[in-house]
C-alpha positions in Angstrom: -71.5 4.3 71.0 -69.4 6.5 73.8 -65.8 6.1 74.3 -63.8 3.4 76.0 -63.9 4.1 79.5 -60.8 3.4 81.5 -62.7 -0.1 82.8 -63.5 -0.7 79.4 -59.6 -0.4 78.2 -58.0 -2.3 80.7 -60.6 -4.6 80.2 -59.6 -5.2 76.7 -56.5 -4.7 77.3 -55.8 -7.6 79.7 -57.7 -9.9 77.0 -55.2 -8.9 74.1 -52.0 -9.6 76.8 -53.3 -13.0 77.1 -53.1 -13.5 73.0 -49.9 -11.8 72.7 -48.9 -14.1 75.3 -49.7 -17.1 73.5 -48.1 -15.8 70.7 -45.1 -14.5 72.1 -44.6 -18.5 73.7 -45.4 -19.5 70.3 -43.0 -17.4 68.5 -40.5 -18.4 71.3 -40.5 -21.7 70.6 -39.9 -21.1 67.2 -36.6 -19.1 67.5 -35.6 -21.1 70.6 -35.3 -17.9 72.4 -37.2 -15.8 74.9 -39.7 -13.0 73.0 -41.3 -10.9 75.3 -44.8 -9.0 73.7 -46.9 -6.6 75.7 -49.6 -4.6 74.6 -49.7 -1.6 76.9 -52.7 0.6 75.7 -56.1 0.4 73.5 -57.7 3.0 71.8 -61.0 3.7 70.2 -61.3 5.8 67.2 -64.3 6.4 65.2 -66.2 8.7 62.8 -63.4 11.9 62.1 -61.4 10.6 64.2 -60.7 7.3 62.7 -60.9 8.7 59.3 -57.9 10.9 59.8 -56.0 8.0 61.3 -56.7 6.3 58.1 -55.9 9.1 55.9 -52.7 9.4 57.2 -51.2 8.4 53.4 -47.6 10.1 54.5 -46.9 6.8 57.3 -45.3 4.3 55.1 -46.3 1.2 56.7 -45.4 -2.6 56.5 -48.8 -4.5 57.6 -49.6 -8.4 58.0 -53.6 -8.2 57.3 -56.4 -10.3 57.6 -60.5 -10.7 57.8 -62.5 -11.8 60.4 -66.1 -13.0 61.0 -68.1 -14.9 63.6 -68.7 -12.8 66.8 -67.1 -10.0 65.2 -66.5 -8.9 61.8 -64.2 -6.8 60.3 -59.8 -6.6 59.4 -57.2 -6.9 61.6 -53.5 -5.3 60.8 -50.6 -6.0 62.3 -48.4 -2.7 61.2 -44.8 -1.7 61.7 -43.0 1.5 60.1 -41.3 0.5 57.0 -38.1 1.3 58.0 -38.1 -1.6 61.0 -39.4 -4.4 59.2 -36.5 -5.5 58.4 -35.0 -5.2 62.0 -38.3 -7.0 63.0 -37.0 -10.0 60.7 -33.8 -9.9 61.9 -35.4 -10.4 65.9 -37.1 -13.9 64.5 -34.0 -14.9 62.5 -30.8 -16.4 62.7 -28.4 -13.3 63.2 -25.9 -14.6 61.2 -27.9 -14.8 58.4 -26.3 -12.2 55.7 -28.5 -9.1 54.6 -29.6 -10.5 51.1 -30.9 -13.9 53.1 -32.9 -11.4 55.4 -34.2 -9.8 52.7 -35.1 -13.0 50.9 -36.8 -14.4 53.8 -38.8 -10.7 54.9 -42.2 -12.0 53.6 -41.9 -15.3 54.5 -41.0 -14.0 58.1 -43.6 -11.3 58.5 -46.4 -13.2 57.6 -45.6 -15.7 60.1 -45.0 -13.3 62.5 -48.4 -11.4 62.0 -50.2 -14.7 61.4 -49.2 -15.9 65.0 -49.8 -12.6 66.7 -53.1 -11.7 65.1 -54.9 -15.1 65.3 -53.5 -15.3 69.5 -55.3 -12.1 70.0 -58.4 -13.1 67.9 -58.9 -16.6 69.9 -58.5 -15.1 73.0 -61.3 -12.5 71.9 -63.0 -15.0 71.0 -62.0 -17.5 74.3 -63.2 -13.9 76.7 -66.1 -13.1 75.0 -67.5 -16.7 74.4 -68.3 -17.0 70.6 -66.3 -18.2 67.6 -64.1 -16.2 65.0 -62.8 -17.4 62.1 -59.5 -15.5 59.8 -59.2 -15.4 56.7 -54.9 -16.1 54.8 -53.0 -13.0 56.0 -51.8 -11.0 53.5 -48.1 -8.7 53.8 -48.8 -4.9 52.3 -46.4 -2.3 52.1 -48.1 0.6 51.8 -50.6 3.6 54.1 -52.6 3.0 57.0 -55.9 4.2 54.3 -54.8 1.4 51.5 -54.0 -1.3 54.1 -57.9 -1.3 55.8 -59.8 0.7 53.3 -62.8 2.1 54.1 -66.2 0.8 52.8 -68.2 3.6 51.0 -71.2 5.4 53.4 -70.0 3.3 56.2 -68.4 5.0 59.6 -65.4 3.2 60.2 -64.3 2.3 63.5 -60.7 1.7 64.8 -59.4 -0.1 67.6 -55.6 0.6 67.9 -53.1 -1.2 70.4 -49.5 -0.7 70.6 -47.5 -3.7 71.0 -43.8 -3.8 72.2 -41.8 -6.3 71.2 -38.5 -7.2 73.1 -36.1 -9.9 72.1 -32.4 -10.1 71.7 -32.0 -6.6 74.0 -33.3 -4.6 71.3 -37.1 -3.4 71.7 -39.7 -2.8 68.1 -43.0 -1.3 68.7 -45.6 -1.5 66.1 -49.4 -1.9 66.4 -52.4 -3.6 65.9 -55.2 -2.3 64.3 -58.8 -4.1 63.8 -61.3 -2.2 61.7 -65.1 -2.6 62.5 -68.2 -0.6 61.3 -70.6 1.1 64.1 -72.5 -2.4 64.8 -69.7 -4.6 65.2 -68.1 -1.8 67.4 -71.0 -1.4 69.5 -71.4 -5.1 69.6 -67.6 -5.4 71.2 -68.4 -2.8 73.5 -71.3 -5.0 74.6 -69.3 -7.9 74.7 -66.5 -6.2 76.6 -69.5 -5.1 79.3 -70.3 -8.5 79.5 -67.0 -9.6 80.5 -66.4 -7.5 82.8 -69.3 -7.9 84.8 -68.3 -11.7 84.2 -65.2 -11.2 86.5 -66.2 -8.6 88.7 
C-alpha cells in the first residue's frame, strides 16, 4: 500500500462531507438550530507512523467509539480533547441549562453526538463504495488515543485521521475522526476509493 495521493484524499474526503452532512442536518434538527460540520482533510497513517499516533499516551482524549464490519472492518472514534467536551455538550444543549445539568447530561450527549456523526460517515462509505457496513453500540472513553483503538498484537495498524470542524452557536470545536484498519482492509479502501473515482470521472 502507497500513500493517499492528493486524488485519493479529496476523493475520500468529499465522501465523509456528505456523512457529516447528514449528520450535521440530523443533529440540527435535533437542537432546532443550524450545526454546520466540515471535514477539511484525510490522512493516512500506517506502520511507525500510526503507531506513534497511537502511542501518544500524554493527549487526554474524550472518544465516542465503535466497530464495524461488512465492506470494511475495523473501529471508528470520534475524539475531542478533554478539556472541550464539555463545551461540545454545551453546543447541542439548552444554554441555560446550569453546569451540574451539563455535566449530568455529558454522556448521554456525547454518545449521541458520536453515534450520529460516525454512522453518517459510515453509510455514506458504504452508499460511495457500494457494499454494506454494519456498527456495533458506541461506547464514550475518556482516556489516550493507544487505549481508545488498541492495537491487535503482530498486526500493522493502519489509521485514517480526519479533522472535523464543528460550528454552531458562533463558537467553532474541532475534533477528529479516527477509523482503525489493519493492512487488508486498508488496502481494500484504497481499492475501493480507486473504484470510485474512476466511477465519477
Amino acid at each position: 500500500m502507497v500513500e493517499l495521493s492528493e486524488l485519493e484524499k479529496d476523493a475520500i474526503t468529499e465522501i465523509m462531507n456528505v456523512g457529516v452532512g447528514r449528520a450535521a442536518a440530523s443533529m440540527s434538527l435535533m437542537v432546532k438550530e443550524e450545526i454546520q460540520l466540515s471535514v477539511p482533510s484525510a490522512e493516512l497513517l500506517y506502520g511507525a507512523a500510526a503507531r506513534a499516533r497511537l502511542a501518544r499516551s500524554s493527549d487526554r482524549m474524550v472518544a465516542v467509539r465503535e466497530e464495524f464490519k461488512g465492506l470494511l472492518c475495523g473501529s471508528a472514534a470520534l475524539l475531542f480533547p478533554q478539556e472541550k467536551s464539555l463545551d461540545l455538550v454545551r453546543m447541542v444543549l439548552d444554554e441555560n441549562l446550569t453546569a451540574e445539568e451539563v455535566t449530568e447530561l455529558e454522556q448521554e450527549a456525547l454518545v449521541e453526538i458520536g453515534n450520529i456523526i460516525l454512522n453518517g460517515c459510515l453509510s455514506s462509505v458504504a452508499d460511495a463504495l457500494v457494499g454494506e457496513i454494519e456498527t456495533s453500540i458506541p461506547v464514550l472513553m475518556h482516556a489516550d488515543l493507544s487505549t481508545i483503538l488498541p492495537q491487535s498484537e503482530g498486526i500493522e495498524p493502519v489509521l485514517l485521521v480526519l479533522t472535523i470542524d464543528f460550528t454552531i452557536r458562533s463558537r467553532d470545536i474541532q475534533g477528529h475522526i479516527v477509523f482503525l484498519m489493519d493492512m487488508q482492509a486498508a488496502s481494500t479502501f484504497q481499492q475501493l476509493i480507486n473504484n470510485y473515482i474512476a466511477s465519477v470521472i
